[in-house]
Residue frames as a rotation matrix with the C-alpha (Angstrom) as fourth column:
UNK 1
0.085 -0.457 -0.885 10.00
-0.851 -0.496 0.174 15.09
-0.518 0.739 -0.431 -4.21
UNK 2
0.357 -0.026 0.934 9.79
0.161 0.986 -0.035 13.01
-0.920 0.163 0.356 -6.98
UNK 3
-0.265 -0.314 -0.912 11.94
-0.924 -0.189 0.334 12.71
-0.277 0.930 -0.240 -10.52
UNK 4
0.607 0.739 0.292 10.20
0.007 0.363 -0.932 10.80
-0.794 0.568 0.215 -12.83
UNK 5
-0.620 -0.332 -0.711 12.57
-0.781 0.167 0.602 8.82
-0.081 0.928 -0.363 -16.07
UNK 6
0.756 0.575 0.313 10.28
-0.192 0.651 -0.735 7.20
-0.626 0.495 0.602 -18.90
UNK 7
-0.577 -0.801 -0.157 12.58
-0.118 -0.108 0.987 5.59
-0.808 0.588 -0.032 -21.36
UNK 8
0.672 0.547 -0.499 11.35
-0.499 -0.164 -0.851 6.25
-0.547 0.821 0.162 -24.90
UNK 9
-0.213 -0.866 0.452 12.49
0.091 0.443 0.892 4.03
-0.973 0.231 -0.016 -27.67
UNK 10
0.558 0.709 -0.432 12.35
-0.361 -0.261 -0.895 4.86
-0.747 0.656 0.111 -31.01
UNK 11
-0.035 -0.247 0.968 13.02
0.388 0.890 0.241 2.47
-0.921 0.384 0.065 -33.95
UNK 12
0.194 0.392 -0.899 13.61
-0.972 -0.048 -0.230 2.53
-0.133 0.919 0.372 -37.92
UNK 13
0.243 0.068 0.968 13.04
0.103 0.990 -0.095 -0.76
-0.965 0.123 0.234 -39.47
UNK 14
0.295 -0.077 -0.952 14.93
-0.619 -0.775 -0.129 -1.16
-0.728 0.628 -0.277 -42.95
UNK 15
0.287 -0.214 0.934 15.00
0.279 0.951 0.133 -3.86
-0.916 0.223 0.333 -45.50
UNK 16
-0.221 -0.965 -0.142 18.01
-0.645 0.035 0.763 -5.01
-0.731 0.260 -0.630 -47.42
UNK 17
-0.514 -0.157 -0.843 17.25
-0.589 0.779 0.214 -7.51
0.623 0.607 -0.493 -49.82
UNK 18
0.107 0.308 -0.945 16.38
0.246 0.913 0.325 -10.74
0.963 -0.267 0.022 -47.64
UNK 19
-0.546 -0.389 -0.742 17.76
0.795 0.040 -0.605 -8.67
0.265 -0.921 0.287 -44.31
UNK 20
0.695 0.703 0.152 15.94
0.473 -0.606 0.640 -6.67
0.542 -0.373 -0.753 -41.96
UNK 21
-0.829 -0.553 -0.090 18.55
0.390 -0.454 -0.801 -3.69
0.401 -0.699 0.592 -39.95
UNK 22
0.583 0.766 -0.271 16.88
0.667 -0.260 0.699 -2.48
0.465 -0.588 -0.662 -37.08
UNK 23
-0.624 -0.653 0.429 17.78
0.191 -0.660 -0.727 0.81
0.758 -0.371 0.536 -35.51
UNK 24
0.445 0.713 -0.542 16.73
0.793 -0.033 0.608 1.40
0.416 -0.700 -0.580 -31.76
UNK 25
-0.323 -0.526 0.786 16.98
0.219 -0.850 -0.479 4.64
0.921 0.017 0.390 -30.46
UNK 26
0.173 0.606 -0.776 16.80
0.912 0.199 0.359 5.04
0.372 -0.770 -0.518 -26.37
UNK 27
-0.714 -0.302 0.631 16.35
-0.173 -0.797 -0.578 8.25
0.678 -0.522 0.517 -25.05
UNK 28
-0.477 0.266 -0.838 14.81
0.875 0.240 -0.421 9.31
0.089 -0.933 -0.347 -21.35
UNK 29
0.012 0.302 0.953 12.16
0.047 -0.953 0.301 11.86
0.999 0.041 -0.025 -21.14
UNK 30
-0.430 -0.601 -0.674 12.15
0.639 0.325 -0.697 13.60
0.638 -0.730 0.244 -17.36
UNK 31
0.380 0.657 0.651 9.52
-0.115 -0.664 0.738 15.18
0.918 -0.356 -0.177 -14.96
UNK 32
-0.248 0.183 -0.951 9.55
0.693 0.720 -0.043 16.47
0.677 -0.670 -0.305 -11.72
UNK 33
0.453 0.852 0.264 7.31
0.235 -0.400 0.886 16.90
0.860 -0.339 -0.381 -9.01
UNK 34
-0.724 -0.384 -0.573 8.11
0.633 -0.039 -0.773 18.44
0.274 -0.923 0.271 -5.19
UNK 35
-0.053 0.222 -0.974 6.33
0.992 0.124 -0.026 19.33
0.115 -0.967 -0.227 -2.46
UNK 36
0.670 0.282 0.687 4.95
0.371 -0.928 0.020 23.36
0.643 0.241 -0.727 -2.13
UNK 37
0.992 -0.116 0.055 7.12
-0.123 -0.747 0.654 23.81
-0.035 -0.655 -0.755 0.72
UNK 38
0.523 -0.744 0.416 10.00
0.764 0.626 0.160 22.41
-0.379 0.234 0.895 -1.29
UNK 39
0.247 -0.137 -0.959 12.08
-0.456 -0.890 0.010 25.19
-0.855 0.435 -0.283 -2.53
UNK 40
0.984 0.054 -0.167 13.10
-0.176 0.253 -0.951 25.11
-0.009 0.966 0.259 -6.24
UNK 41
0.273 -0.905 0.325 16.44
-0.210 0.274 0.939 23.29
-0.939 -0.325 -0.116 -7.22
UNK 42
0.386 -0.237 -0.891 18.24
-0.855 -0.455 -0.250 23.26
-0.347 0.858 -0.378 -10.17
UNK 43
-0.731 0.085 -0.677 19.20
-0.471 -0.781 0.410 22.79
-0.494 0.618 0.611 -12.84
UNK 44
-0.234 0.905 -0.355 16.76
-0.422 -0.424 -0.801 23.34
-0.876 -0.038 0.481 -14.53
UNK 45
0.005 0.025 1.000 14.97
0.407 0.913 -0.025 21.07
-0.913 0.407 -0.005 -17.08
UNK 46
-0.895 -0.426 -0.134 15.47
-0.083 -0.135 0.987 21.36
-0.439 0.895 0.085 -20.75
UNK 47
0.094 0.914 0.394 12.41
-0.249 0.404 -0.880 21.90
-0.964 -0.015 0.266 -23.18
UNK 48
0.755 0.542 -0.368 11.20
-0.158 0.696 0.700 19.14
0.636 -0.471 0.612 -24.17
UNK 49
-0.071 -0.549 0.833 13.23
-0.988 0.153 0.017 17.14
-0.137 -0.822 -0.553 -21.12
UNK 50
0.989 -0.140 0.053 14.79
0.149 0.899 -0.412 14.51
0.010 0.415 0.910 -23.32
UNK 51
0.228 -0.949 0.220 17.71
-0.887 -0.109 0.448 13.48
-0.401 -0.297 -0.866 -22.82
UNK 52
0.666 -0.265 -0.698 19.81
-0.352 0.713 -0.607 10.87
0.658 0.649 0.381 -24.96
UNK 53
0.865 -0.437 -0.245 22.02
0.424 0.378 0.823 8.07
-0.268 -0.816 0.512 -22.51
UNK 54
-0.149 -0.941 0.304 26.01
0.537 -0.335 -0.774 9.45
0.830 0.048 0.555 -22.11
UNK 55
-0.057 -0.137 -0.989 27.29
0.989 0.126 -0.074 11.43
0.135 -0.983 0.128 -19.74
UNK 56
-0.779 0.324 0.537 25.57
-0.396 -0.918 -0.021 14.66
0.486 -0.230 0.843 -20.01
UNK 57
0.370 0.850 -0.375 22.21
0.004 0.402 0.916 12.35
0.929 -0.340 0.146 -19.07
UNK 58
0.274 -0.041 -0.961 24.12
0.729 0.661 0.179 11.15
0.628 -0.749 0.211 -16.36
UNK 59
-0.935 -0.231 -0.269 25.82
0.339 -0.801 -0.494 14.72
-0.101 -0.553 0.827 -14.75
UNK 60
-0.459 0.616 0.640 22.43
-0.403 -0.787 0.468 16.39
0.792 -0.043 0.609 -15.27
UNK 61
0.117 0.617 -0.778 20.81
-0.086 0.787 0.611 13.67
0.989 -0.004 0.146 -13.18
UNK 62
0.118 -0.374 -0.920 23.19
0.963 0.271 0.013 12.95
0.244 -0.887 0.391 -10.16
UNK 63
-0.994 -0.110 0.008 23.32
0.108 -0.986 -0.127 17.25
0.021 -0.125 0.992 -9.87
UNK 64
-0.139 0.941 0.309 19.47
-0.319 -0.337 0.886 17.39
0.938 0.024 0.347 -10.17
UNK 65
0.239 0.046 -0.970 19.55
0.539 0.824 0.172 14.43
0.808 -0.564 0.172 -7.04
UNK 66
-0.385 -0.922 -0.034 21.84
0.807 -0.318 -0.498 15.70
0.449 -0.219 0.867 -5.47
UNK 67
-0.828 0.282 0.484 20.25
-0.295 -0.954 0.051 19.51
0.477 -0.100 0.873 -5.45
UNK 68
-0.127 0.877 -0.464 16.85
-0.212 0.433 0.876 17.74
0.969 0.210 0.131 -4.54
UNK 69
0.049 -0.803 -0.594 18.31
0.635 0.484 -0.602 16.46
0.771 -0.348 0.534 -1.69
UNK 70
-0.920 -0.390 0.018 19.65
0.272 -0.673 -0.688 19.46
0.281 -0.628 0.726 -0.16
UNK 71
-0.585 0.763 0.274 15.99
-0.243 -0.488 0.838 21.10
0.774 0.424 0.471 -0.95
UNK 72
0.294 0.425 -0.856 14.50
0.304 0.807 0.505 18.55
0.906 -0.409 0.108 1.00
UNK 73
-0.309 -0.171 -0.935 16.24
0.949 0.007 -0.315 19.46
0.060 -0.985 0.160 4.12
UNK 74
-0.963 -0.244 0.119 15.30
0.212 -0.950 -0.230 23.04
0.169 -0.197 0.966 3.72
UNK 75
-0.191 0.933 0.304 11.33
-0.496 -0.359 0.790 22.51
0.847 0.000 0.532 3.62
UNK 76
-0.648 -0.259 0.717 9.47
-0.555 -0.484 -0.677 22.72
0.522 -0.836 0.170 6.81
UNK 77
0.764 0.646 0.007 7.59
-0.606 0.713 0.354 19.64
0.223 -0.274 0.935 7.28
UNK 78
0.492 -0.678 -0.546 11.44
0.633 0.709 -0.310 17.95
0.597 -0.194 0.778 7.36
UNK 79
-0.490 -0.714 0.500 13.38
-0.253 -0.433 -0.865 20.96
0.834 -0.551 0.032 9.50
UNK 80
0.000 0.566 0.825 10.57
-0.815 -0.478 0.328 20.47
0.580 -0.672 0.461 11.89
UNK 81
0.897 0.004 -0.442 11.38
-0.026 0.999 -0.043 16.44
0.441 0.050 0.896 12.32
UNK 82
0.325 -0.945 0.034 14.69
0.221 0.041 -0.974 17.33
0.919 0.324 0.222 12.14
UNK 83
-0.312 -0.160 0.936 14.46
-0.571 -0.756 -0.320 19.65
0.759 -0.634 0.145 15.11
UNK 84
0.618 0.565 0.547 12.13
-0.786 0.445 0.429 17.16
-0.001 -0.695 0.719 17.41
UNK 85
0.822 -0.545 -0.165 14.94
0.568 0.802 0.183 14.15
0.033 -0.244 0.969 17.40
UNK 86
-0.339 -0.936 0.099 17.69
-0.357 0.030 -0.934 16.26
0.871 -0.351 -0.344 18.82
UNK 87
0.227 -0.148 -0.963 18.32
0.833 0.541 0.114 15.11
0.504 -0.828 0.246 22.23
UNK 88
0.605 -0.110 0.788 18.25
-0.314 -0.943 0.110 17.37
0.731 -0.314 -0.606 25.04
């Protein structure tokens, strides 16, 4: 499982007289990939899957993880690991 953040910056350049104001604008676009025997985990991405920094970026994120995570323990290339290092 992989989540994939590009940050995207987007800029106006505006001149004042003799001054230059620069506006930078960072937002985070967001893919991800998992494993067929991954099950699907939520929630589920916004289209497009941009996201501006604050703390909706940041709860959607650490709840996508998070869920990812769990996922992970449920496909069957890891339960089967999982199973072979108990101790009898």
């Amino acid at each position: 499982m992989s989540i994939f953040i590009e940050s995207i910056r987007v800029g106006t350049v505006k001149k004042f007289n003799s001054f230059l104001n620069v506006t930078v604008f960072c937002r985070y676009k967001v893919s991800v990939t998992a494993r067929d025997d991954v099950p699907f985990f939520g929630p589920e991405l916004p289209n497009p899957a941009v996201f501006k920094k604050g703390p909706e970026f940041k709860e959607f994120l650490l709840t996508k993880l998070i869920n990812a995570e769990n996922a992970c323990y449920k496909a069957e290339k890891f339960a089967k690991l999982e199973v072979s290092e108990i101790p009898v």
